[in-house]
C-alpha positions as CSV (number, residue, x, y, z in Angstrom):
1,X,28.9,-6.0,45.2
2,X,29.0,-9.9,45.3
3,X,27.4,-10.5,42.4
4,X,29.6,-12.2,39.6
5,X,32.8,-11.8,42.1
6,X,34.9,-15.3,41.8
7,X,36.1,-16.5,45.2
8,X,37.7,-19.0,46.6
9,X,37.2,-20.9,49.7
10,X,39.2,-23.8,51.6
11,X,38.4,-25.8,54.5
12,X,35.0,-25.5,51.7
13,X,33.8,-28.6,52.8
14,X,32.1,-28.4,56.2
15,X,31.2,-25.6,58.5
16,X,32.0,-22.2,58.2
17,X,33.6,-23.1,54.2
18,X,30.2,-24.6,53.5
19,X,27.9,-22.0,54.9
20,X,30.0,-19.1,52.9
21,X,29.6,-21.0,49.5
22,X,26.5,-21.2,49.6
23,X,25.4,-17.5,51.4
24,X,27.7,-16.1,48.4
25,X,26.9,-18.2,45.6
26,X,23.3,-17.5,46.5
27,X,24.0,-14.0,46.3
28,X,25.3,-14.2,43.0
29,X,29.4,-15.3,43.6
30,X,31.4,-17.4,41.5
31,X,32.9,-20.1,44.2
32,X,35.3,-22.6,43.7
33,X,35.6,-24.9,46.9
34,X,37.9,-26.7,47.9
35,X,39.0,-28.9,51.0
36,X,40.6,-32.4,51.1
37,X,37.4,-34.5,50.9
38,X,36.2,-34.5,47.6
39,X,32.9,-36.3,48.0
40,X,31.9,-33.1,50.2
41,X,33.1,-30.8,47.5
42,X,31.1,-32.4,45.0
43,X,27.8,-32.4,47.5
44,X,27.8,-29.0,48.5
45,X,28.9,-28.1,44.5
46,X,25.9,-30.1,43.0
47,X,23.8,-28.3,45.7
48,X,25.1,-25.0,45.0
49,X,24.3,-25.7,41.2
50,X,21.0,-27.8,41.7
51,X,19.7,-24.1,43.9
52,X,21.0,-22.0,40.3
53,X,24.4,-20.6,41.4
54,X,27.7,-21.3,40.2
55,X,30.5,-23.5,41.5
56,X,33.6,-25.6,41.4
57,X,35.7,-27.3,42.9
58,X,39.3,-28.6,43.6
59,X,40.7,-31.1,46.2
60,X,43.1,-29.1,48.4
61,X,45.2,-29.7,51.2
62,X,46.6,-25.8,51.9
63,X,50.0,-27.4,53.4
64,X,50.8,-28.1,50.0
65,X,52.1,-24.9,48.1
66,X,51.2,-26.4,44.7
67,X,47.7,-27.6,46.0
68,X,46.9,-24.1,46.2
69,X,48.3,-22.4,43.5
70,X,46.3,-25.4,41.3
71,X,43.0,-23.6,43.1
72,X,43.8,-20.2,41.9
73,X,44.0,-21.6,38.2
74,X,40.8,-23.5,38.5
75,X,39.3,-20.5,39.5
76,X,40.6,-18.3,36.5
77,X,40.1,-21.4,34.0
78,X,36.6,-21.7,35.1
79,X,35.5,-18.2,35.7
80,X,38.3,-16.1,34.4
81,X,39.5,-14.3,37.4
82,X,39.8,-14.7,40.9
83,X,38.8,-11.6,43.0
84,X,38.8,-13.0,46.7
85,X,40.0,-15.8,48.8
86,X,38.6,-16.7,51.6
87,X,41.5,-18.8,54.3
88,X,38.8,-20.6,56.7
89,X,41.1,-24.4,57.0
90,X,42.2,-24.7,60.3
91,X,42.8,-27.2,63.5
92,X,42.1,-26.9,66.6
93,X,43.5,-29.9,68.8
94,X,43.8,-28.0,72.2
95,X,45.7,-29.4,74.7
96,X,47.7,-28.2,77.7
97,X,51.5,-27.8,76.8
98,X,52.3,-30.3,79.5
99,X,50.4,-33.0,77.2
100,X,53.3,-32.6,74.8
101,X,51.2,-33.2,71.8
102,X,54.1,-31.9,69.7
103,X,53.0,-33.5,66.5
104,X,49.7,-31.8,67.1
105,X,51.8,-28.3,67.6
106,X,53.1,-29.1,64.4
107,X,49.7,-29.9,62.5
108,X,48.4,-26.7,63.6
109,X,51.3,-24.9,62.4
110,X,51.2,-26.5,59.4
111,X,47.8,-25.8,58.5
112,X,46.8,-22.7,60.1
113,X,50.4,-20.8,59.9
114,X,51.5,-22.2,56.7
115,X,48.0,-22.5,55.4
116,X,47.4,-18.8,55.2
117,X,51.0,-18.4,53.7
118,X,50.1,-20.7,50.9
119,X,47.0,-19.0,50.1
120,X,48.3,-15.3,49.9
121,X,51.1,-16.4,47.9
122,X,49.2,-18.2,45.5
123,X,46.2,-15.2,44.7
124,X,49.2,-12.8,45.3
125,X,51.0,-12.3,42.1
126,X,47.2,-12.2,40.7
127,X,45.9,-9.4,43.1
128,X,49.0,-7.0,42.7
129,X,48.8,-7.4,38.7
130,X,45.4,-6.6,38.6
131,X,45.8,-4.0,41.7
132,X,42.4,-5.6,43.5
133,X,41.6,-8.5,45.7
134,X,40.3,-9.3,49.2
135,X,42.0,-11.9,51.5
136,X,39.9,-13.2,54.2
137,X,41.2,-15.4,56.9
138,X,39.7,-16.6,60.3
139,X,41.5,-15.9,63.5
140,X,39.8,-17.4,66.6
141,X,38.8,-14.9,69.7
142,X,42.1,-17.0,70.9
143,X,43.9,-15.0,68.3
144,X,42.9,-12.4,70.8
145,X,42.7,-13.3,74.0
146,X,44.9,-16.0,76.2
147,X,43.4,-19.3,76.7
148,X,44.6,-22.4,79.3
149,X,45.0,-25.5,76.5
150,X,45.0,-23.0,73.7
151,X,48.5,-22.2,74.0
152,X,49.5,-23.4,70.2
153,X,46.3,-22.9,68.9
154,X,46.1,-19.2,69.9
155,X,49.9,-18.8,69.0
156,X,48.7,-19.9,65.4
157,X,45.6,-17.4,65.6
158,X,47.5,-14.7,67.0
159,X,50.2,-15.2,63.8
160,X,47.0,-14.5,61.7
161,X,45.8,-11.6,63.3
162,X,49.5,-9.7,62.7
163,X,49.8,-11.1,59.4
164,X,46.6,-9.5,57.8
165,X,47.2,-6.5,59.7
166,X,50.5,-5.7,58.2
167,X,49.3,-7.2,54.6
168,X,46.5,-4.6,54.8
169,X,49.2,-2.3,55.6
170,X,51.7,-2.7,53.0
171,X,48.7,-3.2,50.3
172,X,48.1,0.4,51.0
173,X,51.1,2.1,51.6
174,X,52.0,0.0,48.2
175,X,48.4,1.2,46.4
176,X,47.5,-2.6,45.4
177,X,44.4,-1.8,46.6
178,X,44.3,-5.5,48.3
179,X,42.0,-5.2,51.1
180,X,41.8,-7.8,54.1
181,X,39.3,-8.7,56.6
182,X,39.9,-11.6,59.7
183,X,37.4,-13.4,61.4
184,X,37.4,-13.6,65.2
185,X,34.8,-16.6,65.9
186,X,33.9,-17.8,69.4
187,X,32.0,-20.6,69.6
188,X,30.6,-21.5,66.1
189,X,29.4,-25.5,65.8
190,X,31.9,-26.5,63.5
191,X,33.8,-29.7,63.2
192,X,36.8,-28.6,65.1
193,X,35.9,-30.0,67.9
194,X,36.7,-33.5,66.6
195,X,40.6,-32.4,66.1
196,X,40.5,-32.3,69.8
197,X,42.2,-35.8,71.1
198,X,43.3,-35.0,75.0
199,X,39.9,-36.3,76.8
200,X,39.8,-33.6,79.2
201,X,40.2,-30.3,76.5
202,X,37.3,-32.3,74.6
203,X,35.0,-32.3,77.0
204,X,35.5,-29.1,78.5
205,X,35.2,-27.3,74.7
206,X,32.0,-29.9,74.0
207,X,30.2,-28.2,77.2
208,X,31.2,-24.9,76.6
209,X,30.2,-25.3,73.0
210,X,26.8,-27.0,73.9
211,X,26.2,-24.1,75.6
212,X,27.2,-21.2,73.8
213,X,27.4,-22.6,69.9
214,X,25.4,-20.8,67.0
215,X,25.3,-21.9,63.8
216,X,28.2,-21.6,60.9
217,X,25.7,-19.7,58.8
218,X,26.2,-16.8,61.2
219,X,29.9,-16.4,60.5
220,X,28.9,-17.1,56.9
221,X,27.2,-13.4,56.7
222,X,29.9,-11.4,58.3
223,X,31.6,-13.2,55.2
224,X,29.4,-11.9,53.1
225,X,28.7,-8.6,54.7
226,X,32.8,-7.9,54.1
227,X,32.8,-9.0,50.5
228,X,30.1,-6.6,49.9
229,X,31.3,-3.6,50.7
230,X,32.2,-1.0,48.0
231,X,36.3,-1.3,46.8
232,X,37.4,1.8,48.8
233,X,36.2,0.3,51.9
234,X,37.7,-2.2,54.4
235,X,36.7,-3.9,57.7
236,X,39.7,-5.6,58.7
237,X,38.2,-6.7,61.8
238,X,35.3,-8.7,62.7
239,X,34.8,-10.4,66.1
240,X,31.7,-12.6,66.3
241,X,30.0,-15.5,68.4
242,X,27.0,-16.2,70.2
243,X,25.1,-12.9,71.9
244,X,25.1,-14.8,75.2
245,X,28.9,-15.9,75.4
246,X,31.0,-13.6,77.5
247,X,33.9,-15.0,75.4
């Protein structure tokens, strides 16, 4: 059940973050948000509460180890527990290798690598006292399949994809009872198209994305379809995108 779970969200502050708040708070979640830009935050918070769910939030930047360990607190000072996170922050400046974006590499393995480190160890310690929790992360169908001018990118999503695997894997053999579930979007209008700074990856994702893209809200309830299902149950997989993308 969602109702009266508390979860937490980054990258909360546009997209696929935003969506998910609100789907889950509407549902009956506790969700404390949080993102680097803290007049979205407190937007999509006031409009969580103004529609009668609950919320907070906390400015986050998930390359920062303390950043979100200080989430994980707000959550448990404001609604006494934390039974979810849900990793959605992530980059995507794609670019071919010959480009030599190498601060870009960097970025992405910052935030989308290190990111998803951050976040398990901060709910971690939490999840194995308590022996319950759900991690969420998103992937990227790159996490799955090989694509020209996604070499770092998909290296990053790839790293997520084994990551939760094994987590799921060692939560069980270990009888935490932590369960996982990663997201493997295609195209979802989102604002990571605007990481994208080499001209000609822009505008071939902006075409491909004007032609395939659905709406975050789509991704938002596989979210919610995950965190619903009963505690000895686990999807760790979901693939999603538009119906007519051959992906």
């Amino acid at each position: 059940m969602i109702k009266d779970k508390v979860i937490v969200i980054t990258g909360a502050s546009s997209g696929i973050g935003e969506a998910s708040a609100k789907l889950l708070a509407k549902k009956g979640a506790k969700v404390v948000l949080g993102a680097r830009r803290e007049e979205s935050l407190e937007r999509i918070t006031d409009e969580i509460k103004q529609a009668g769910g609950q919320a907070a939030y906390q400015v986050l930047d998930v390359v920062r180890p303390e950043d979100n360990e200080r989430i994980v607190q707000r959550a448990k000072d404001t609604f006494g527990g934390v039974d979810a996170i849900f990793l959605n922050a992530g980059l995507m400046p794609t670019s071919p290798v010959s480009a030599m974006k190498t601060d870009e590499w960097h970025r992405m393995v910052d935030v989308n690598i290190k990111g998803v480190l951050n976040g398990v160890a901060a709910v971690m310690p939490t999840f194995t006292e308590q022996k319950s929790g759900h991690v969420l992360a998103v992937s990227s169908v790159a996490g799955l399949k090989n694509y020209p001018g996604a070499s770092v990118y998909g290296g990053t999503k790839w790293f997520v994809r084994n990551f939760m695997e094994v987590l799921r894997m060692e939560s069980a053999m270990e009888e935490t009872n932590i369960r996982t579930a990663t997201l493997y979007p295609a195209a979802i209008n989102t604002e990571l198209l605007s990481t994208i700074t080499d001209a000609r990856a822009r505008e071939q994702m902006k075409g491909l994305y004007q032609q395939y893209g659905i709406a975050p809200e789509r991704v938002a309830e596989v979210v919610a379809f995950a965190l619903d299902l009963p505690d000895d149950t686990t999807v760790n997989e979901f693939t999603v995108g538009p119906a007519n993308q051959p992906w």
